[in-house]
N, C-alpha and C positions, 0 to 999 in steps of 0.2 A: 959388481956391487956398487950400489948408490950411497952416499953420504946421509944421512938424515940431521938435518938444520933443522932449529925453531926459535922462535920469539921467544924473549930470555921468561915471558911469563907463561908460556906452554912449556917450554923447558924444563920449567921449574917441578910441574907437574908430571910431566914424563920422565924421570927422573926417581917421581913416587906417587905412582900410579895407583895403587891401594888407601893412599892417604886423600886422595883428591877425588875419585870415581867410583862409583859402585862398579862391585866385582862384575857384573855379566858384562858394562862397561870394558872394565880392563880386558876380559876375554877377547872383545873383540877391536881393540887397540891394539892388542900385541901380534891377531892376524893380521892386518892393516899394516903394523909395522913390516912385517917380514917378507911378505909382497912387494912393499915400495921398496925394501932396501936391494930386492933381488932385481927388480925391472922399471923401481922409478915410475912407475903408473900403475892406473889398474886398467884393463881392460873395457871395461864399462863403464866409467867413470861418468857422472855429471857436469857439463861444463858451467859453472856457477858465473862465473863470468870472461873478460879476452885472458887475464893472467892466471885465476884460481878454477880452481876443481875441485869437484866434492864427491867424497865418497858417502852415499848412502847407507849406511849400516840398521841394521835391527834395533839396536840400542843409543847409538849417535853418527851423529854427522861428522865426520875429517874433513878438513881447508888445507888444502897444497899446492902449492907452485913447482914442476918438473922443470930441472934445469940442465935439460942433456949433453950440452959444451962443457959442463965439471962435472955431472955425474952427481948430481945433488938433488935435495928432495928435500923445500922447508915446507913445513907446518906452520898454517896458519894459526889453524883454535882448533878445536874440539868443542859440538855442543853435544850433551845430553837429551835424548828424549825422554824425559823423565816420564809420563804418561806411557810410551810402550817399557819400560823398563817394570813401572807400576802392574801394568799388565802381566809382563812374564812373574812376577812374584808372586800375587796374589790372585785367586779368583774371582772376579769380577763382571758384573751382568751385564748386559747391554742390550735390555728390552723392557727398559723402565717405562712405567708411566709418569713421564714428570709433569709437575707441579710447581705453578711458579706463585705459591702464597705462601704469607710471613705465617702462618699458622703450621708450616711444615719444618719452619726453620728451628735449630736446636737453638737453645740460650744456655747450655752449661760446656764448657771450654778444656775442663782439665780431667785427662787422661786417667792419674790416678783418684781422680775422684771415682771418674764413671764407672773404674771396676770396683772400687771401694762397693758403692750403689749396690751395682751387681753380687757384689759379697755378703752383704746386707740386706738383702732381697733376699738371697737362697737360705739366709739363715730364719729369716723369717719377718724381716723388718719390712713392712708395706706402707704403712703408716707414713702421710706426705710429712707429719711435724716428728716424728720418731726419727726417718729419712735423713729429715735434714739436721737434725739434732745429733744424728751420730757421722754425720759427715762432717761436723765441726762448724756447724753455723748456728751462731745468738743475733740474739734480736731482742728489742724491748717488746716486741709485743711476741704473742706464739705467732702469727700469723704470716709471720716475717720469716718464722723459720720453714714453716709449712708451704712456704712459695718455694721455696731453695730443693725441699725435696718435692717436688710439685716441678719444679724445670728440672731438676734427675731424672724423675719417673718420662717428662714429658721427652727429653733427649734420646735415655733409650726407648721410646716405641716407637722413636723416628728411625734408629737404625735396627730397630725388628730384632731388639734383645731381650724383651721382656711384649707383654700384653695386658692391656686393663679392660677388663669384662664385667661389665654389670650383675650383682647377686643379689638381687630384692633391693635392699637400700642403699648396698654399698657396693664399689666396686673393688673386682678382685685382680691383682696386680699379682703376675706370672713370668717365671723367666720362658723365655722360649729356646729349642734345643742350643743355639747359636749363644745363647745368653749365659743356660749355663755352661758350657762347654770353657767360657772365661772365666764364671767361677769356681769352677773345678777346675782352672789350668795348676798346676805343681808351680808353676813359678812365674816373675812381672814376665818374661820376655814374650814369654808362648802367650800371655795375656793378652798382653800389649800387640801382639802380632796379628790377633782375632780380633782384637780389639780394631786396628786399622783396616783389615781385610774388610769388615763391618761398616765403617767408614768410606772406606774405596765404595761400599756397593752403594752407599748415600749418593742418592741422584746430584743435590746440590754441588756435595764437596767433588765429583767429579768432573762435572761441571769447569767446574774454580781450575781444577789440578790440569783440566787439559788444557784452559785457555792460557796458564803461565807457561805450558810448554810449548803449544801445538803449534808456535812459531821459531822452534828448537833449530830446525832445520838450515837457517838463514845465520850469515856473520852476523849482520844489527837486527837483534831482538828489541823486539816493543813492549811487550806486553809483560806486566810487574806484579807480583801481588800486592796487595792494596786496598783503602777500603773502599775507594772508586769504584775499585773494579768489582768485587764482590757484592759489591750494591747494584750494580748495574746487571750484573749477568743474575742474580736470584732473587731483584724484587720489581715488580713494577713499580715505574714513575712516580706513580701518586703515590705510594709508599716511601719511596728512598729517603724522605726528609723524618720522618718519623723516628724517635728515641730506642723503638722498639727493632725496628730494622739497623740503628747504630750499631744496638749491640747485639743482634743475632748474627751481623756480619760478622763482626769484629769476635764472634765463637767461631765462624766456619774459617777466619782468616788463622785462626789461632791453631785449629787442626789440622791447616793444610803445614802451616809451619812446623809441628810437631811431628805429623808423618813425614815429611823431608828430612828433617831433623836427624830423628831414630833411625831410617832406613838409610843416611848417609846419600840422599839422591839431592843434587841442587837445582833449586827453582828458581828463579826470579825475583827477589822482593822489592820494596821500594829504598833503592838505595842506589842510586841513581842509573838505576836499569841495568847495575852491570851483576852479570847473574855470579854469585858467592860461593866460592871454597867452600867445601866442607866442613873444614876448619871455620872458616868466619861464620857459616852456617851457626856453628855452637856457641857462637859466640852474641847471638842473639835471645833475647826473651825467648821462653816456650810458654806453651799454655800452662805446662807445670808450676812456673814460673811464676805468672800473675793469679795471684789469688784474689776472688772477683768476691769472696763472701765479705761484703760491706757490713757493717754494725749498721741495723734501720732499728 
């Protein structure tokens, strides 16, 4: 039987592995554990470099040092794939046609708003100034409120939960099966769940979600969420300086932290690269969080 050692701040977390990991995570941590403590290596192992080794997993990467003169086995880190983890949970496409213009990008940020919308649509609310008037947005002028539900309507057609169809003079604003199935959920969670699934299939926001992880693999991660960075990967150039592109980031920045958030999976953010507890995770803004409806 091998010893198993770690750095007092993986320790801390193996220790309480529920509180710090998404569960398909911990599943496969605890087989990892029970290998090394039986034989001290794996089999297959990756040589990540002359002293550590990496075990490749489904869900994350293991960093360990074998130390066969004691019989020991430390633990570097542990990183998350959040991205295949995101995968195993949710159904998800990967035969998008993407699109890289600001006219695809969402401008409304908060989760219970967006089912709010959706609740308000099936009941029969279409109307872009009715919309936004019973989502809780004033203005001095109506036209102020009619933009607010006008970036509602225009968010969900971007994730394919409603449809606007032309009928003679006016158009006709429809949930679609996916759309109502949130407003018929019985309760936020199962909402909120359809809600991100819906999300995840958002070409952008996948985008964003793989590039804070898809360098998980590796002890020094680079890449942060950011509004750099979500500027850079979903707008061209000539766009990026643009008010318009500020804040259509700064919506897709906000869902990516609010499905990490919820789902308990940690990413990246900007906070000086070093990727966040779960715990610290919540302990940041969410989209629920900043309410963006300004008095104009």
């Amino acid at each position: 039987m091998f010893k198993i050692c770690a750095t007092p701040e993986l320790q801390k977390k193996l220790n309480n592995l529920e509180k710090y990991f998404p569960s398909e995570v911990c599943r496969e941590l605890n087989q990892f554990l029970v290998i090394l403590k039986r034989d001290g290596h794996f089999s297959k192992t990756d040589f990540y470099d002359v002293n550590t080794n990496k075990i490749s997993g489904v869900t994350c990467n293991l960093f360990y040092r074998p130390d066969f003169t004691k019989n020991e086995v430390l633990l570097i880190d542990v990183k998350v794939k959040a991205a295949d983890v995101f995968k195993q949970r949710f159904k998800i496409a990967d035969d998008w046609d993407d699109k890289n213009v600001v006219e695809s990008s969402p401008q409304y940020d908060q989760p219970k708003k967006i089912v709010k919308a959706l609740v308000l649509i099936h009941q029969g609310v279409t109307d872009s100034y009715d919309l936004g008037y019973n989502l809780g947005h004033r203005g001095k002028k109506k036209q102020y409120i009619s933009r607010h539900g006008q970036y509602a309507k225009h968010t969900l057609e971007q994730l394919k939960l409603i449809t606007n169809k032309r009928q003679g003079n006016k158009w006709l604003t429809e949930l679609t099966e996916k759309g109502r199935l949130i407003a018929e959920a019985p309760d936020q969670d199962l909402q909120f769940r359809l809600l991100i699934e819906a999300m995840l299939n958002y070409p952008l926001v996948w985008r964003i979600l793989a590039a804070v992880s898809e360098r998980g693999g590796q002890l020094n991660d680079g890449l942060v969420l950011n509004d750099e960075l979500v500027k850079n990967l979903t707008f061209p150039e000539i766009l990026r300086g643009a008010d318009t592109s500020n804040r259509r980031s700064q919506t897709l920045k906000n869902w990516i932290k609010w499905i990490s958030r919820y789902c308990g999976i940690p990413i990246h953010i900007h906070d000086g690269g070093v990727q966040l507890t779960i715990p610290m995770l919540y302990d940041q803004g969410g989209a629920d969080e900043n309410d963006n409806s300004e008095q104009e």
